[in-house]
N, C-alpha and C positions, 0 to 999 in steps of 0.2 A: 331100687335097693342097692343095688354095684355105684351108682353114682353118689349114692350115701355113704355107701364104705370106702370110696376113695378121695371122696372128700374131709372124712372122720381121718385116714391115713397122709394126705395131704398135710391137715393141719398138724398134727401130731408130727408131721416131719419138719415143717418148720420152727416147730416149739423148739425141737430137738437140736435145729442146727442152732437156732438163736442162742439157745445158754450155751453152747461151745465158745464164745467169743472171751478171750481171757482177756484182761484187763494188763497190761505192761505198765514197767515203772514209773514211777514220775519221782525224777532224783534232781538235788540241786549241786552239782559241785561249784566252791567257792576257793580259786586258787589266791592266797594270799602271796605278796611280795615286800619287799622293804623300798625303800630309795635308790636302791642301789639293782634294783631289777632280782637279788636272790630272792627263792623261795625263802618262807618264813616256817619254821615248825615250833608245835605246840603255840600257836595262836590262837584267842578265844573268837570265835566266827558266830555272830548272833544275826537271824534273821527272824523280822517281826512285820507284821503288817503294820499301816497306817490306817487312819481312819480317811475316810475324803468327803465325808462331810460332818457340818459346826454341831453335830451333835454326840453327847459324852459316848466315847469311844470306847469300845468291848473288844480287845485283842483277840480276832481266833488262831493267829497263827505265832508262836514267841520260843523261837528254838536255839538252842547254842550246840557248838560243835567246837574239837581242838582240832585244828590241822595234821595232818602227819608228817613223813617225813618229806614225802614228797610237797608239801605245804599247800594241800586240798585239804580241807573237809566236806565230807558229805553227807545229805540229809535225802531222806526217803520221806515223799509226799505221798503216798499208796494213799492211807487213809483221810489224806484229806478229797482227792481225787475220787470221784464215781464217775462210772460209764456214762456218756450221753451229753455230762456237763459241759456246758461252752468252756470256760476257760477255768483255770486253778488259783493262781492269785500274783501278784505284784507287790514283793517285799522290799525290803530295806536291809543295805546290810551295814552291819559294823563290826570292822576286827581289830580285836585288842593285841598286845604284845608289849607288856612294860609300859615303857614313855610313850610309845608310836600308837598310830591311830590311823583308820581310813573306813573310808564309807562309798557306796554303791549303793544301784537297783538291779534287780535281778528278776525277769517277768519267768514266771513257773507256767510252763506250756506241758500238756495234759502229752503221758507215755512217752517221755521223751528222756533224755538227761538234760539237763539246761547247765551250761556253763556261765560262771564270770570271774574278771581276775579285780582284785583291789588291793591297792598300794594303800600301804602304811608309813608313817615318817612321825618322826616327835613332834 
């Protein structure tokens, strides 16, 4: 019976520590620049998935952001991200500003902040 009950209190201790484990952010900041190496503010920052393979492609991931003034924008992946999962995803970036233009990858690694920086130019 005592080996019953402390095995019933065992498991119940683990249940216990196990949902303790909180989940941390998964954020992308995208620092935008120009040609000229300044930061870029209020730049439209879109990140979207691709498909990778030949068949009709279902977007899950198509987000936009404006930069500030520091010439980041950032995006909070939490709800894409669950515990346990291998990885998050590998986007695409594109940032606008007027005539200028530029494009990146940017791989979203789980609890993290993921940085990257992309030039812009007409």
């Amino acid at each position: 019976m005592k080996k019953l009950a402390f095995l019933g209190i065992a498991i119940m201790g683990l249940i216990v520590i196990g949902s303790c484990v909180k989940k941390e952010d998964t954020i992308a900041k995208i620092e935008v620049r120009d040609e000229n190496n300044d930061v870029v503010e209020q730049a439209m920052v879109v990140l979207h998935g691709t498909s990778t393979c030949n068949c009709p492609s279902q977007v899950a991931v198509w987000d936009t952001a404006y930069t500030n003034a520091a010439g980041i924008a950032t995006f909070n992946y939490n709800e894409i991200y669950q515990l346990g999962q291998a990885g998050v995803a590998v986007l695409d970036i594109n940032a606008y500003k007027a005539n200028r233009f530029g494009q990146g990858i940017i791989k979203i690694e789980a609890e993290v902040t993921n940085e990257e920086t992309v030039i812009i130019q007409p």
